[in-house]
DSSP file (Angstrom, degrees, kcal/mol; ACC not computed):
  #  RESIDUE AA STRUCTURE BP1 BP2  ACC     N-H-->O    O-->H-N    N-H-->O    O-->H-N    TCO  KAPPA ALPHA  PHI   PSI    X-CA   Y-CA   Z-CA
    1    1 A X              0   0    0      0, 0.0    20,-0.1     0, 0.0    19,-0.1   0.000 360.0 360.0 360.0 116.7   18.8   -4.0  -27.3
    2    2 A X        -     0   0    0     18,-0.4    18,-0.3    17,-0.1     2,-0.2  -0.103 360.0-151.5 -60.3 177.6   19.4   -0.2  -27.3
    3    3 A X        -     0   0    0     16,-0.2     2,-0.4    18,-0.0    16,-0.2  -0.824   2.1-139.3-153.8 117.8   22.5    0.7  -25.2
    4    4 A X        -     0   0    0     14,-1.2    14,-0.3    -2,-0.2     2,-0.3  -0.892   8.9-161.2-122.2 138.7   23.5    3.7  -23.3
    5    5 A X        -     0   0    0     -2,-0.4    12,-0.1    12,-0.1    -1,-0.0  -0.317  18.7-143.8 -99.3 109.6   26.5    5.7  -22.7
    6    6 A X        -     0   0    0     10,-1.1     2,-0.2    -2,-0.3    -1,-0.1  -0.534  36.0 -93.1 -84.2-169.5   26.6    8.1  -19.7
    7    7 A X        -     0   0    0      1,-0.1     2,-1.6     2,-0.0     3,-0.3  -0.564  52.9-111.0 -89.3 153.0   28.4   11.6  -19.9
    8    8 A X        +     0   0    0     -2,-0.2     6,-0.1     1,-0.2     3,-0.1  -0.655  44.8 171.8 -96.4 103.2   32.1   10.5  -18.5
    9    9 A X  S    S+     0   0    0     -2,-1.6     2,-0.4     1,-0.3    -1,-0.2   0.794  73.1  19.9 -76.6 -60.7   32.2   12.3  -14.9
   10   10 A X  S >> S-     0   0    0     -3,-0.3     3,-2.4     1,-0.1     4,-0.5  -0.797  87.1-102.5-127.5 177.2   35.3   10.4  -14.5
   11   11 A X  G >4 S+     0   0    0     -2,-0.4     3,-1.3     1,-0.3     4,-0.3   0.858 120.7  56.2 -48.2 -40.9   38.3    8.4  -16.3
   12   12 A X  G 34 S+     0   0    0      1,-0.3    -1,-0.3     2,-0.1    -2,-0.0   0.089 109.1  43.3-101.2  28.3   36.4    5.2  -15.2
   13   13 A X  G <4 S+     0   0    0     -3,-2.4    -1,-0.3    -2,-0.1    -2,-0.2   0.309  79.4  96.6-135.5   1.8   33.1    6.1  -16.8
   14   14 A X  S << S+     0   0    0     -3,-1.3    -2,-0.1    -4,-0.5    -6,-0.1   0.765  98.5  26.0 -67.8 -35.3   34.2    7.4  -20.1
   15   15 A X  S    S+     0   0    0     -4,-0.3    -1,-0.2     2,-0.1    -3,-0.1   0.444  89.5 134.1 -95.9   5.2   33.6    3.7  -22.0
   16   16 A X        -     0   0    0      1,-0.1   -10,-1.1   -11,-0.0     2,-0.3  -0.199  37.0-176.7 -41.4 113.6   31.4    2.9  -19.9
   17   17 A X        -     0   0    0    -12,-0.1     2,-0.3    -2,-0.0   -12,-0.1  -0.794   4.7-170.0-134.8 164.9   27.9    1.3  -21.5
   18   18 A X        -     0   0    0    -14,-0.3   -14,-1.2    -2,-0.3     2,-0.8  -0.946  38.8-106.9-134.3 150.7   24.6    0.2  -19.2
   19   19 A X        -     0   0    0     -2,-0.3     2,-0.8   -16,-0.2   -16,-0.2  -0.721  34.4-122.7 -71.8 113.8   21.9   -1.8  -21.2
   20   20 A X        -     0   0    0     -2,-0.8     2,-0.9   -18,-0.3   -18,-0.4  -0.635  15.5-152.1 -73.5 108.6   18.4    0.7  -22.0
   21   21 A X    >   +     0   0    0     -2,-0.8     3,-0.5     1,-0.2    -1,-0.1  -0.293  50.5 129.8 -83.8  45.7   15.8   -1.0  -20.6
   22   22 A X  T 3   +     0   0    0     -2,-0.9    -1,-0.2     1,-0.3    -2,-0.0   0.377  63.8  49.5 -69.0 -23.9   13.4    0.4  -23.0
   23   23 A X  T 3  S+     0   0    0     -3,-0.2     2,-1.4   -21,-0.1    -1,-0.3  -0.421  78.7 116.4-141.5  21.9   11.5   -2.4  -24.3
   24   24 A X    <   +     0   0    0     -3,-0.5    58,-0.2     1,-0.1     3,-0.1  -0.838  35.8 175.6-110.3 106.4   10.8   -3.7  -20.9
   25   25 A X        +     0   0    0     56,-2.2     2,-0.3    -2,-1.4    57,-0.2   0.280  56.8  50.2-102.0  26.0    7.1   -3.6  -20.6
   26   26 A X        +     0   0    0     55,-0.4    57,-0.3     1,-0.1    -1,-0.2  -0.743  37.2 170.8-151.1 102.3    6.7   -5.4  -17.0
   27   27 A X        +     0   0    0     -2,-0.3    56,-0.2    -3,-0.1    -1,-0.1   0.934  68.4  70.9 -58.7 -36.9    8.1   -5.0  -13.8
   28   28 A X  S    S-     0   0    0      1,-0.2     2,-0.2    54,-0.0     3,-0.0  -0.231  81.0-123.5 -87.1 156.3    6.0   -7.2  -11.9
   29   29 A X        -     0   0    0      1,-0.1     2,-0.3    -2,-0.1    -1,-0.2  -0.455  26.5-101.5 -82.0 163.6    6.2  -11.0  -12.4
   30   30 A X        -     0   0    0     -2,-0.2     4,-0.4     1,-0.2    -1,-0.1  -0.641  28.8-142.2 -81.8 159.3    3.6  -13.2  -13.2
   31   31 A X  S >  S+     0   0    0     -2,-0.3     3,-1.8     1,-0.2    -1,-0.2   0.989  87.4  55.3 -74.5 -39.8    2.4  -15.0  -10.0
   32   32 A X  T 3  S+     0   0    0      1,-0.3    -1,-0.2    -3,-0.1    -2,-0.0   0.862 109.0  45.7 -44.5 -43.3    1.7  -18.7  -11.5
   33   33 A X  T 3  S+     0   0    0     69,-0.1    31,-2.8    30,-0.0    -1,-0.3   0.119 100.2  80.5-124.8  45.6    4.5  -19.1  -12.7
   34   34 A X    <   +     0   0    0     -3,-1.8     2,-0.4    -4,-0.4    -3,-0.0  -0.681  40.6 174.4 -88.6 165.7    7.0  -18.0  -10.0
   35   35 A X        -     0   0    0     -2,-0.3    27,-3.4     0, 0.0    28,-0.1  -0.989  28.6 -92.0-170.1 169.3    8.7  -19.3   -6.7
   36   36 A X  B     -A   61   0A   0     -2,-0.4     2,-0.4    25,-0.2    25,-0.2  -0.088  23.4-125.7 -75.4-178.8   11.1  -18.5   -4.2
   37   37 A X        -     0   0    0     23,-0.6     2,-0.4    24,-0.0    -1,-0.1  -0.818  20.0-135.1-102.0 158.8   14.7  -19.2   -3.7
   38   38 A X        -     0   0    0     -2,-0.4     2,-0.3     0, 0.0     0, 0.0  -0.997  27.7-147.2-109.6 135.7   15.7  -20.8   -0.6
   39   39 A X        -     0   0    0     -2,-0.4    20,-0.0     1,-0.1    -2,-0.0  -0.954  13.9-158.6 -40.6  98.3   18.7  -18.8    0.6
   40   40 A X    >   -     0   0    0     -2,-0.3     3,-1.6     2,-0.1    -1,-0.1   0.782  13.0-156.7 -83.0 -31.3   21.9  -20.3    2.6
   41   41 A X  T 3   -     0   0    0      1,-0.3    13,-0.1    15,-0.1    15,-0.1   0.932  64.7 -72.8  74.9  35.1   23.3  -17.3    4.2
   42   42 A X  T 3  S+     0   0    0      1,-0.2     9,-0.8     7,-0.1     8,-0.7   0.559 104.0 121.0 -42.9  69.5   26.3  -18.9    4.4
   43   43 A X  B <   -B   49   0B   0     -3,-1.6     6,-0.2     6,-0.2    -1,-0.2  -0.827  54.5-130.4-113.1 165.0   25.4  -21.2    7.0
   44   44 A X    >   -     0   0    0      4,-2.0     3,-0.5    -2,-0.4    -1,-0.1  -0.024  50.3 -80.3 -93.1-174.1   25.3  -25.3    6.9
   45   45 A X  T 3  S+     0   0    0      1,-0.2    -2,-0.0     2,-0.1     0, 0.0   0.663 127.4  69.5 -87.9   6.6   22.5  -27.2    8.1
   46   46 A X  T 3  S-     0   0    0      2,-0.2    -1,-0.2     0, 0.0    -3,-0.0   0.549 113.6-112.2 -93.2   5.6   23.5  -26.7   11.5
   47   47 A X  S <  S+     0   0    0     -3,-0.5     2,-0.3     1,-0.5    -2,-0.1   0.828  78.1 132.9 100.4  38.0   22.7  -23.1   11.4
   48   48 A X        -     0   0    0      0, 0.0    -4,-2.0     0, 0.0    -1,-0.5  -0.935  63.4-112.3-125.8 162.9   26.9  -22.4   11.7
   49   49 A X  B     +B   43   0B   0     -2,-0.3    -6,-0.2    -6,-0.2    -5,-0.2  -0.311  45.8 160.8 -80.2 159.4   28.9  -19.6    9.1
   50   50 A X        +     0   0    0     -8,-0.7     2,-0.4    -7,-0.1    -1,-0.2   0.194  63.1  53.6-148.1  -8.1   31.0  -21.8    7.1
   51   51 A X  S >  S-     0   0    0     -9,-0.8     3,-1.1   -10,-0.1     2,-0.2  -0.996  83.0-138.9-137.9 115.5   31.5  -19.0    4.1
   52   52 A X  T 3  S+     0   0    0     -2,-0.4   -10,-0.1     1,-0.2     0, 0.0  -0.491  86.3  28.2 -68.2 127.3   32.8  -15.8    5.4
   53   53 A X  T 3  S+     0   0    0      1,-0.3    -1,-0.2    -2,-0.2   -11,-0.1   0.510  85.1 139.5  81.0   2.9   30.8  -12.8    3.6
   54   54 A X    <   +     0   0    0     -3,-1.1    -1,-0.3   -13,-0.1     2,-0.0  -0.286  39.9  20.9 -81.7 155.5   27.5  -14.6    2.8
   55   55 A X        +     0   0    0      1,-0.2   -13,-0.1    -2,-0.1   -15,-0.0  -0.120  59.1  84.8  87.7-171.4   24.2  -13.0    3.2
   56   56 A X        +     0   0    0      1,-0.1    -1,-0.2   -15,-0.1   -15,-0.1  -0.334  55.5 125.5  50.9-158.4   21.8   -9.9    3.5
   57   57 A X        -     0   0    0      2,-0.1     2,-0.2    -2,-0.0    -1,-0.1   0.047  69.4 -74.4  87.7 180.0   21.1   -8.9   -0.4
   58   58 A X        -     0   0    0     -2,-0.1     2,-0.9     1,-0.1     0, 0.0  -0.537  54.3 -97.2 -86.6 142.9   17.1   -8.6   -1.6
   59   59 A X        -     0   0    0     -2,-0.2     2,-0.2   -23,-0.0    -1,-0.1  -0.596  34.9-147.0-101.2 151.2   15.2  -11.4   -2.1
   60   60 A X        -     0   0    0     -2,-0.9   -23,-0.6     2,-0.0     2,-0.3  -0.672   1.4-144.9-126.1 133.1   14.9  -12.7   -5.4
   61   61 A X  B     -A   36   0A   0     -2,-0.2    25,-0.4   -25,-0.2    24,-0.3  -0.791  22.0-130.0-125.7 120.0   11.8  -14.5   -7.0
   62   62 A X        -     0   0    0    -27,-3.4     3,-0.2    -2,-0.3   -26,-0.1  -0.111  12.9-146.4 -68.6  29.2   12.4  -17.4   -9.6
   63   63 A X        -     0   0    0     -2,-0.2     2,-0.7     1,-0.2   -29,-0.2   0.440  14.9-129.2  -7.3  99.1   10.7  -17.5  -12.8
   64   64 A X        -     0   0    0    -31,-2.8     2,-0.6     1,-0.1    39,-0.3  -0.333  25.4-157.4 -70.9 118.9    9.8  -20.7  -14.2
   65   65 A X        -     0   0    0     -2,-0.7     2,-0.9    -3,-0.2    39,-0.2  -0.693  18.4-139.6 -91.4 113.8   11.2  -20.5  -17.6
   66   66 A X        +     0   0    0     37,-2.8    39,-0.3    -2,-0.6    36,-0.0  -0.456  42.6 155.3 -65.7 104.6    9.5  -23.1  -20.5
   67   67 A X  S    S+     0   0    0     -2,-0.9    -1,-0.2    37,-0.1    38,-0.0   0.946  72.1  60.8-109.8 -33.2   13.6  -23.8  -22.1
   68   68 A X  S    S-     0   0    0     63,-0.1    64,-0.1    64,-0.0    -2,-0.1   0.869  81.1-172.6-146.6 -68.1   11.7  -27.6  -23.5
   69   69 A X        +     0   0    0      1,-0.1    50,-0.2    62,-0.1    62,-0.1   0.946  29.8 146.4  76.4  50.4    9.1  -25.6  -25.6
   70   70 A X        +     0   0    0     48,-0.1     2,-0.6    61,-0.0    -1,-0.1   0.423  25.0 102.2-121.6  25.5    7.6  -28.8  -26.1
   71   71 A X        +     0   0    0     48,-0.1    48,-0.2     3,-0.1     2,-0.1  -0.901  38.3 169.4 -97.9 113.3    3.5  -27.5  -26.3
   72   72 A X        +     0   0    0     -2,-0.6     3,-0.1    46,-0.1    48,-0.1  -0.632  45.5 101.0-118.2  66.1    2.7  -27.6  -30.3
   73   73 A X  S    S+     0   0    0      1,-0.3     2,-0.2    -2,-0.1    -1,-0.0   0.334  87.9   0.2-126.4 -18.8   -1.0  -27.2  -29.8
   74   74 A X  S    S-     0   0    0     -3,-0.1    -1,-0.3    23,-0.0     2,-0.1  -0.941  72.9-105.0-163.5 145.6   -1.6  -23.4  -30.6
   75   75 A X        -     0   0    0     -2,-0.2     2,-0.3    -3,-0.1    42,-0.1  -0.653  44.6-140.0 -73.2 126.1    0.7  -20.1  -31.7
   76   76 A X  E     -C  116   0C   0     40,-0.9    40,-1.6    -2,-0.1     2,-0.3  -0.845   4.1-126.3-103.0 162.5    1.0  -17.9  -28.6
   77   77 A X  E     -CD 115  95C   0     18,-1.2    18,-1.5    -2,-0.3    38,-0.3  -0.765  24.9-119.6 -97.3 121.4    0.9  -14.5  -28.5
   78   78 A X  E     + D   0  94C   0     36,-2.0    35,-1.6    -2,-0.3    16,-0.2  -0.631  37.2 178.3 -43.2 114.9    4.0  -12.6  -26.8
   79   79 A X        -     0   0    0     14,-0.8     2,-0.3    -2,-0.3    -1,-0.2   0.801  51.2  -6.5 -74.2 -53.2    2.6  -10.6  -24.0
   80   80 A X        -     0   0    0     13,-0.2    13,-0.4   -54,-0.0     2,-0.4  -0.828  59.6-147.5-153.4 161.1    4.9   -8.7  -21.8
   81   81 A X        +     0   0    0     -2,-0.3   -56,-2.2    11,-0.2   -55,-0.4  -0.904  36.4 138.1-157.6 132.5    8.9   -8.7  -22.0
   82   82 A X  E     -F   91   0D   0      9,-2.7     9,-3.0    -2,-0.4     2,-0.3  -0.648  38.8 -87.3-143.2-153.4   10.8   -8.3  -18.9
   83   83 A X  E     -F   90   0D   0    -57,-0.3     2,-0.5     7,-0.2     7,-0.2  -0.844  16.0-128.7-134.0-176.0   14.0   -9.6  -16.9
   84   84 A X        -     0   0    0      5,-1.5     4,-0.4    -2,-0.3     5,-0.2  -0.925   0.8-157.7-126.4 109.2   15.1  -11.9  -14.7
   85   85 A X  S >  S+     0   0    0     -2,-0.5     3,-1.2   -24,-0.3    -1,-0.2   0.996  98.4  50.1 -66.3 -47.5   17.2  -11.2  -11.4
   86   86 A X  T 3  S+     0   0    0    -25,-0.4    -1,-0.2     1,-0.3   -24,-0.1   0.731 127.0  18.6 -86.5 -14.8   18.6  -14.7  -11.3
   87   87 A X  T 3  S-     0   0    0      2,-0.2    -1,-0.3     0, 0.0    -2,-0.2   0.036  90.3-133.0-115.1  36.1   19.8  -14.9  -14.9
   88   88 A X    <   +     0   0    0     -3,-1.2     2,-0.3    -4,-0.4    -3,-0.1   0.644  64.0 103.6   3.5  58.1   20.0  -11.4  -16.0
   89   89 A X  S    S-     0   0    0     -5,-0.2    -5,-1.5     2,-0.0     2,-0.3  -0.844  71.5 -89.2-132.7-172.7   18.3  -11.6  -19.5
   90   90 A X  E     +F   83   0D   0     -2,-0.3     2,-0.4    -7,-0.2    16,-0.4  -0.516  40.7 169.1 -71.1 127.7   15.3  -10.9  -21.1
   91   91 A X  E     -F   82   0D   0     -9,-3.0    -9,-2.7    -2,-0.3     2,-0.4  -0.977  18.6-138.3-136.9 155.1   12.6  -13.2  -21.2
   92   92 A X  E     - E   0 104C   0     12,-1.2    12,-1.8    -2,-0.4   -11,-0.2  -0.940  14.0-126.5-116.5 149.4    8.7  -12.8  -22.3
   93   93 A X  E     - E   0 103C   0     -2,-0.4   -14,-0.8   -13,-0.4     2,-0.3  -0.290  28.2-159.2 -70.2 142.8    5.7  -13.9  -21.1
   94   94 A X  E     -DE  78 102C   0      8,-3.4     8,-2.3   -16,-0.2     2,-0.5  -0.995   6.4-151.8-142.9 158.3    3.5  -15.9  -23.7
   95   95 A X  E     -DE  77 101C   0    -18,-1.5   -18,-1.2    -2,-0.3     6,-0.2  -0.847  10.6-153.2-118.6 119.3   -0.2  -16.6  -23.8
   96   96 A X        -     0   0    0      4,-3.1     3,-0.3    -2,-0.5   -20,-0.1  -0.547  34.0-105.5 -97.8-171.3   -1.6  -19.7  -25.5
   97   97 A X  S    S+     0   0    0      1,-0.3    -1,-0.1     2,-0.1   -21,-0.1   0.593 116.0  58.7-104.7   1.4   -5.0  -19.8  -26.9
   98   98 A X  S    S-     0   0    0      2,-0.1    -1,-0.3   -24,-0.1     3,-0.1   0.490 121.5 -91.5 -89.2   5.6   -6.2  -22.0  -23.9
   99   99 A X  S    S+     0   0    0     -3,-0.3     2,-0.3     1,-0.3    -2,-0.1   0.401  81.8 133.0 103.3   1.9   -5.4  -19.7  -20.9
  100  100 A X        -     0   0    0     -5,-0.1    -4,-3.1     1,-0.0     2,-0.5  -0.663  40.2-153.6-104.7 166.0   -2.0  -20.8  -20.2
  101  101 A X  E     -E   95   0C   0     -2,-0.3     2,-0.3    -6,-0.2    -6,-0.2  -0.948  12.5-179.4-133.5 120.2    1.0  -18.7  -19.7
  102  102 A X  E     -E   94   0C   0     -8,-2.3    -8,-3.4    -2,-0.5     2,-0.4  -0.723  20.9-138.4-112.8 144.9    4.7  -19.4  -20.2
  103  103 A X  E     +E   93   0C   0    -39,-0.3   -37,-2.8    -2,-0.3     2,-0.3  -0.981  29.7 176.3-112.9 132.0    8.1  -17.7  -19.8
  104  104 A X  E     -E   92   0C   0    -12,-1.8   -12,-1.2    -2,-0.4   -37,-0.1  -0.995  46.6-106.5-152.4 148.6   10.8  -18.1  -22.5
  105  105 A X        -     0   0    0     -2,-0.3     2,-0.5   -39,-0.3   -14,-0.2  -0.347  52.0-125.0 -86.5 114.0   14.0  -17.0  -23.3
  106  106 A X        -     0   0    0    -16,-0.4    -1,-0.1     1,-0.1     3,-0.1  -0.509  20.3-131.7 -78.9 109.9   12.8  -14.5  -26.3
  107  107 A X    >   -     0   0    0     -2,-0.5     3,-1.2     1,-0.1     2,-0.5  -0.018  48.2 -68.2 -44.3 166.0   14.7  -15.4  -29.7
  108  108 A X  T 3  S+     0   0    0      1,-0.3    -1,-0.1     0, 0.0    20,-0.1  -0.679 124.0  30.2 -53.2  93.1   16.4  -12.1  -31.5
  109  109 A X  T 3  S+     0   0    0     -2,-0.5    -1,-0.3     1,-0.3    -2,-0.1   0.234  72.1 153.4  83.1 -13.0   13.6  -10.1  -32.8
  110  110 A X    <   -     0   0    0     -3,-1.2     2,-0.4    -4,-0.1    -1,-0.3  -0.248  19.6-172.5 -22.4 101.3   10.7  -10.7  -30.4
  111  111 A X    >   -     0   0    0      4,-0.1     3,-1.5    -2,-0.1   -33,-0.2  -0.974  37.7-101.6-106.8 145.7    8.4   -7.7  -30.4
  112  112 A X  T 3  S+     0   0    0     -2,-0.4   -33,-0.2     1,-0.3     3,-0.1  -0.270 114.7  33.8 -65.9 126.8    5.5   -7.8  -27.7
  113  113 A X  T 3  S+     0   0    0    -35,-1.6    -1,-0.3     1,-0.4   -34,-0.1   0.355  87.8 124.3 119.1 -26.9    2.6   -8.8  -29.6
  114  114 A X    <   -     0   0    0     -3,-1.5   -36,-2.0   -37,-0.1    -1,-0.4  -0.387  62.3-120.9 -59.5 143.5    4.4  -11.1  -32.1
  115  115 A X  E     -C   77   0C   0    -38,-0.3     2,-0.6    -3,-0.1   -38,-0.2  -0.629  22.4-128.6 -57.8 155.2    3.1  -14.6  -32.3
  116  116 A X  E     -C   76   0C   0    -40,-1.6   -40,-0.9    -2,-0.3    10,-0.0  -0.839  15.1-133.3-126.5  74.3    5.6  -17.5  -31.6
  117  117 A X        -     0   0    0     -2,-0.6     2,-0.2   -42,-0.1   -41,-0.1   0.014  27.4-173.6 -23.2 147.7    5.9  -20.3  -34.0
  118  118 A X        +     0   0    0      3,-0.1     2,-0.3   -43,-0.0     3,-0.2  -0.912  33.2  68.1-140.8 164.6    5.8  -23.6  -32.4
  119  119 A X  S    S-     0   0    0     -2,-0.2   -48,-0.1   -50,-0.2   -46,-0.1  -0.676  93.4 -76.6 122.2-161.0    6.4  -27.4  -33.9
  120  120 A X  S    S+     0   0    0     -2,-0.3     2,-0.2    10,-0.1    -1,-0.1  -0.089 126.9  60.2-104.1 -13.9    9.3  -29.1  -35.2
  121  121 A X        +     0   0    0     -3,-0.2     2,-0.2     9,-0.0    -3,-0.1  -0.844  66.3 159.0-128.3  73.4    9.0  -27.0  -38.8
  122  122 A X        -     0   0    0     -2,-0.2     2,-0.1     1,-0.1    -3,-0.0  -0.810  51.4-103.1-106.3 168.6    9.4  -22.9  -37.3
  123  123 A X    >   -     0   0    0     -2,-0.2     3,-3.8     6,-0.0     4,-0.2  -0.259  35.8 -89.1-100.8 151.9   10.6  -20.8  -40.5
  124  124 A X  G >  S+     0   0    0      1,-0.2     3,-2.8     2,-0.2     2,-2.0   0.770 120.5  70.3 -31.5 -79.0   14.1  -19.7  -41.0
  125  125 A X  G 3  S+     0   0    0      1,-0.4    -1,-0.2     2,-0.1    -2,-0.0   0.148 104.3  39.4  28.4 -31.5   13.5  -16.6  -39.2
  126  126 A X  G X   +     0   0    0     -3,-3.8     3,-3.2    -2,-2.0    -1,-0.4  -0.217  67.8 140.0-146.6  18.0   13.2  -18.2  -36.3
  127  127 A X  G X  S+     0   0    0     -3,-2.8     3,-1.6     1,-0.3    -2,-0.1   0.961  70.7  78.5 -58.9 -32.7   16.0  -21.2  -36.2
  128  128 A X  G 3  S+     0   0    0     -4,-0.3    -1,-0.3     1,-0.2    -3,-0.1   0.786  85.2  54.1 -57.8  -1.7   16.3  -20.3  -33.0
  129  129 A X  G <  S+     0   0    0     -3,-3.2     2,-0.4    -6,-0.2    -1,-0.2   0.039  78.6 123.7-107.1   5.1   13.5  -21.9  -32.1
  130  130 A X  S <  S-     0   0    0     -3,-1.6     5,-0.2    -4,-0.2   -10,-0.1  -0.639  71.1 -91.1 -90.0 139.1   14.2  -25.1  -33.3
  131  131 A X    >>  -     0   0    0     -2,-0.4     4,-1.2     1,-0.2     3,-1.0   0.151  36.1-127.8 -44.6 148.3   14.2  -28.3  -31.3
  132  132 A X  H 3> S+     0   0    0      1,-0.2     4,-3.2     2,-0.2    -1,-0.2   0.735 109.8  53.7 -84.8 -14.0   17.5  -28.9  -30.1
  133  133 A X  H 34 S+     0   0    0      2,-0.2    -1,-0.2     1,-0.1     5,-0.2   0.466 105.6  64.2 -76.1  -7.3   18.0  -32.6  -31.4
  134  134 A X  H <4 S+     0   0    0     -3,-1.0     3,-0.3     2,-0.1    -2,-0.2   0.906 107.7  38.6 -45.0 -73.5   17.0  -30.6  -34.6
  135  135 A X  H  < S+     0   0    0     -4,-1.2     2,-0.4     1,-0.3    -2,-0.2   0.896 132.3  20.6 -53.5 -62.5   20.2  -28.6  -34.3
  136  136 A X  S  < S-     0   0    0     -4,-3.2    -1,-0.3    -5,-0.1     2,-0.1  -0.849  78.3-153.3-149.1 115.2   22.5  -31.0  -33.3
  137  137 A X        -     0   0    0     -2,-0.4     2,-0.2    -3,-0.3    -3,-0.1  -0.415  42.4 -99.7 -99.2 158.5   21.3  -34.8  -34.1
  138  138 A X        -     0   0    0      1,-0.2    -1,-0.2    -5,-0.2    -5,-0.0  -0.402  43.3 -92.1 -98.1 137.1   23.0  -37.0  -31.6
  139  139 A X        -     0   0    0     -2,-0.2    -1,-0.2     1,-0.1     2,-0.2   0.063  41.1 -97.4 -50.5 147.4   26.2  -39.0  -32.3
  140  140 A X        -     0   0    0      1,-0.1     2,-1.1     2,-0.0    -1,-0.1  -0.484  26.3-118.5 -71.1 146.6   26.6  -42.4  -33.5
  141  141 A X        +     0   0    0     -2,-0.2     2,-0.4     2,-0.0    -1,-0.1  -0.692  48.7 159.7 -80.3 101.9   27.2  -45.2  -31.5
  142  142 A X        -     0   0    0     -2,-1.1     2,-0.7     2,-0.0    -2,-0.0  -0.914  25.7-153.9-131.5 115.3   30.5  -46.4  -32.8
  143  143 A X        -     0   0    0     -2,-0.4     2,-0.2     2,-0.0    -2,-0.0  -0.695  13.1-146.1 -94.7 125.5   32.8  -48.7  -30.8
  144  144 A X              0   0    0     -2,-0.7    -2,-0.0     1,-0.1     0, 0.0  -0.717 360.0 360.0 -87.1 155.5   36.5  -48.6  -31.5
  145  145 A X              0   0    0     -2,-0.2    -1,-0.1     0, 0.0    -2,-0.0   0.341 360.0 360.0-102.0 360.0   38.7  -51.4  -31.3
């Protein structure tokens, strides 16, 4: 992820770094696989403040994100790479070979266009992608006495 420096106008902008959003090829969401937020404002359910300073901002669209991965049936093809207002990262869109469309948090190297190993066996290259009981196999059950 490129990174860029502005020219230092003042002392508080001289280290100053912003992410270059260069490699972001979608603004727009996909529709399918979004949904709203429901917003408190701070109010309760009786429609009274109970947090001081709540409210206003833009509203912000949820992107269902696949984190399971758990569809082995076909390599999809990376489509689009964009971000996320409610977790401020990257994710890309992927396309399987049956028409369906997923969002997922893009391992390190992701170029749009890439295919996306899937199973239980993805190549070194791609350990990020590996199941997470893979990673880290779940503790014995061992009773002390």
């Amino acid at each position: 992820m490129p990174i860029r420096n502005p020219k230092p106008t003042s002392p508080g902008r001289r280290f100053v770094t912003y992410p270059d959003f260069a490699e972001i090829t979608r603004s727009e969401p996909e529709k399918s696989l979004v949904e709203g937020l429901k917003k408190s404002g701070g109010r309760n359910s009786y429609g009274r403040k109970t947090s001081r300073h709540r409210g206003g901002g833009a509203k912000r669209l949820y992107r269902r994100i696949d984190f399971k991965r758990l569809k082995t049936v076909s390599r999809p093809r990376s489509r689009t790479s964009s971000t996320t207002p409610t977790a401020r990262t990257y994710i890309a869109l992927l396309h399987y070979a049956d028409g369906e469309k997923r969002y997922i948090w893009p391992p390190a190297r992701l170029q749009v266009g890439m295919s996306v190993p899937v199973g239980t066996r993805p190549t070194s290259a791609w350990a990020t992608l590996w199941p997470l009981d893979r990673c880290h196999p779940a503790p014995s059950c061992t009773t002390s006495s």
